[in-house]
C-alpha positions as CSV (number, residue, x, y, z in Angstrom):
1,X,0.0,0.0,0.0
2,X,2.8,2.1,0.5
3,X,3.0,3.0,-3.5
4,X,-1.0,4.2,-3.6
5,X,-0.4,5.9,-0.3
6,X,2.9,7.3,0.3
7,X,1.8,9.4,3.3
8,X,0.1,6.8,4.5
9,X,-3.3,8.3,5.3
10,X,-5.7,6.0,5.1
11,X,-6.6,3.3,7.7
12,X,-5.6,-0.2,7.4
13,X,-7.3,-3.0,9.1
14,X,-6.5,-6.6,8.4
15,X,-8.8,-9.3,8.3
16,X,-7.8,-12.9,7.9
17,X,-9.7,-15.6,6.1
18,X,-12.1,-17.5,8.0
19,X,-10.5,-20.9,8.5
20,X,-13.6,-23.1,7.4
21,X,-13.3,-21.3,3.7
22,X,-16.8,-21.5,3.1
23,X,-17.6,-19.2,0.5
24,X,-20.9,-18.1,1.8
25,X,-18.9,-16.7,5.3
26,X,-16.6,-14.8,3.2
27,X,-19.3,-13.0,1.5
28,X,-21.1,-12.4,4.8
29,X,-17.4,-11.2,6.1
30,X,-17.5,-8.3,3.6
31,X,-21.1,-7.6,3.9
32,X,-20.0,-6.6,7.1
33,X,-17.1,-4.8,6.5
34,X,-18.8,-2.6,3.7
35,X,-19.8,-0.1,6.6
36,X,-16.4,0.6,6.9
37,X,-15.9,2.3,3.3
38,X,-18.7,5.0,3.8
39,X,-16.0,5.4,6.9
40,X,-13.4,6.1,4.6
41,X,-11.6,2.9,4.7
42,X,-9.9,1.0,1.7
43,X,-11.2,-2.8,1.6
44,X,-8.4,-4.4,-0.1
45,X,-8.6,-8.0,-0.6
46,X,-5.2,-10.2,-1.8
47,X,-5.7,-13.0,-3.8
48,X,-5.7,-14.7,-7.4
49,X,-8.4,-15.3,-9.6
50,X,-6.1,-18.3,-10.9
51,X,-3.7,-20.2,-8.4
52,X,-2.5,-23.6,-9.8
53,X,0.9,-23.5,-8.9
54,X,1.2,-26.8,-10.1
55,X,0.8,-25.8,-14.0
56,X,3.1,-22.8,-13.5
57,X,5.2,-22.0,-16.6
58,X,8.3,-19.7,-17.2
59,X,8.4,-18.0,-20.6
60,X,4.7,-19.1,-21.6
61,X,2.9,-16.1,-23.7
62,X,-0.3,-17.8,-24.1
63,X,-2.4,-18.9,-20.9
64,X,-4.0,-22.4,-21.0
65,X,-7.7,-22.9,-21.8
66,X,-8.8,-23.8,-18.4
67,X,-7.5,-20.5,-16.9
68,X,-8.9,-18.6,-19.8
69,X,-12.1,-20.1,-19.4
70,X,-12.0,-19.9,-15.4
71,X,-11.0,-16.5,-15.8
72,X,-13.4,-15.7,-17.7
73,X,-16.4,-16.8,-15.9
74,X,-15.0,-14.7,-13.0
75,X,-14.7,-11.5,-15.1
76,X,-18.3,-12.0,-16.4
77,X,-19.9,-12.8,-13.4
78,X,-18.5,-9.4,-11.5
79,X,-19.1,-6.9,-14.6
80,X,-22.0,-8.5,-16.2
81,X,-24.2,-9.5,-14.1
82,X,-25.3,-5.9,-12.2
83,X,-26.8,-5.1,-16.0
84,X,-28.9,-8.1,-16.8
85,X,-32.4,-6.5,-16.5
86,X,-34.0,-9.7,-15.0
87,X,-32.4,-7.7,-11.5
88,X,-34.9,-5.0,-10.6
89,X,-32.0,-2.7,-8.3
90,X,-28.3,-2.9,-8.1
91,X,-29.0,-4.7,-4.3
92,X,-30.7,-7.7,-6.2
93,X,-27.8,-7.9,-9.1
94,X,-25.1,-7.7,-6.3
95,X,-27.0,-10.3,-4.5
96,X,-26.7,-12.8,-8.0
97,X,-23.3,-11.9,-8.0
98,X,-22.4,-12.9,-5.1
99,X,-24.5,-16.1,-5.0
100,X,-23.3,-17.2,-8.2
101,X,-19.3,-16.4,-7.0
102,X,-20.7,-18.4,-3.7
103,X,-21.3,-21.6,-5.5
104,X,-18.1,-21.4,-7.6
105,X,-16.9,-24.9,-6.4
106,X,-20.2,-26.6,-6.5
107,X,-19.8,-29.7,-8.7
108,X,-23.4,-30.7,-8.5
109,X,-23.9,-27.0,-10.1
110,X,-21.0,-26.9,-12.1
111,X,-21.5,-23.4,-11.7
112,X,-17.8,-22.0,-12.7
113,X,-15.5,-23.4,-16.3
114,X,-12.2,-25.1,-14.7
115,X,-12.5,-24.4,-10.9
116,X,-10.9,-27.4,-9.4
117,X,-7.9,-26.9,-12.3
118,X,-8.4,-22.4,-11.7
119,X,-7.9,-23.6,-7.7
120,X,-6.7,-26.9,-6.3
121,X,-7.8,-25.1,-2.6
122,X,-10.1,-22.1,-1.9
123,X,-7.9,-20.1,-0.2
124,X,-6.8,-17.6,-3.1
125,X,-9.8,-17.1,-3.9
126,X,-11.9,-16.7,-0.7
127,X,-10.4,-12.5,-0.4
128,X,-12.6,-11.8,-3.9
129,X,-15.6,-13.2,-1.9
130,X,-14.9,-11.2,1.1
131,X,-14.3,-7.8,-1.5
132,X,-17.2,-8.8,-3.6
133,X,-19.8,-9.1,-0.7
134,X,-18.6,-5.6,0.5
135,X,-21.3,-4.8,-2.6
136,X,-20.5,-2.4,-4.9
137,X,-20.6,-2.4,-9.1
138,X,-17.1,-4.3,-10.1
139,X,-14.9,-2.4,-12.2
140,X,-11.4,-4.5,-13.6
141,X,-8.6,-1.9,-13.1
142,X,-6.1,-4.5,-14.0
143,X,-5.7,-8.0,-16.4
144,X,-2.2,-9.3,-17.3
145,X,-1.1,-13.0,-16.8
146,X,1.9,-14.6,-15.1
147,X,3.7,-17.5,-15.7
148,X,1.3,-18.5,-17.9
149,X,-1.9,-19.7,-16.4
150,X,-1.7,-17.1,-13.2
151,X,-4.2,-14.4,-13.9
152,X,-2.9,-11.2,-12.0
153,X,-6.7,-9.4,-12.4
154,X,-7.6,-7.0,-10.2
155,X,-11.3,-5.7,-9.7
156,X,-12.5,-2.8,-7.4
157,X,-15.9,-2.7,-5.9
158,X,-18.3,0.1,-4.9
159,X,-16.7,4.2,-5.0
160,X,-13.1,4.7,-4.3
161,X,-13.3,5.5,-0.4
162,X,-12.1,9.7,-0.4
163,X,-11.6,11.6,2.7
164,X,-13.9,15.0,3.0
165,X,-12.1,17.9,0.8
166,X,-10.2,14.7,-1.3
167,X,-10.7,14.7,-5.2
């Protein structure tokens, strides 16, 4: 954080993940926290949307199908979904949204592309459940990959939280 704020003046709290890594409990986690950013605090949430480390490759341009396709899904499901006019209010799209990222593991679903190959364990991606039930329209500030299949996206959720007299 030190690069975005040099003069360090915004408040840092850190939260760890809940050790059962039930998806539904990270949501609730930022559902809770999203008081906080009307506050003025910064909710940020470190994790991967891919994390195989297993199928890590040096010097690979091109990222495999199943992270593509995993991906994917997650970048569609967090910008999409808040404009599919079956939602009647931004609440009820959030709510999709984060029920649908909620049942990303679900085999009997088979909700997300690639999620047992995206994620052998939940634990990188439990902090975009945590940031993504803070509520909030996603918006993808970043997308590059790394060492092939690692997909370094980044999403922000909800207004940048500004201090009274800030720009």
């Amino acid at each position: 954080l030190a690069l975005i704020f040099p003069e360090a003046k915004i408040p840092v709290v850190q939260v760890s993940l809940h050790p059962s890594l039930d998806p539904k409990t990270h949501i609730a986690l930022g559902e809770a926290l999203a008081p906080l950013r009307d506050e003025g605090y910064l909710l940020f949430c470190s994790g991967a949307v891919t994390h195989n480390l297993m199928e890590l490759t040096f010097g690979q341009e091109r990222p495999p199908p199943w992270a593509v396709a995993f991906d994917g899904w997650v970048d569609d499901v967090l910008l999409h979904e808040e404009h599919k006019s079956s939602h009647g209010s931004y609440e009820a799209a959030w709510h999709s949204r984060n029920r649908r990222l909620a049942a990303w593991m679900d085999e009997s679903e088979n909700v997300a592309p690639s999620a047992t190959a995206a994620h052998h364990t939940p634990e990188h991606f439990m902090p975009l459940l945590v940031a993504a039930g803070s509520g909030g329209a996603a918006e993808r500030l970043h997308h590059s990959w790394m060492y092939g299949s690692m997909s370094m996206a980044s999403y922000m959720f909800g207004p940048f939280p500004l201090k009274d007299g800030e720009e």
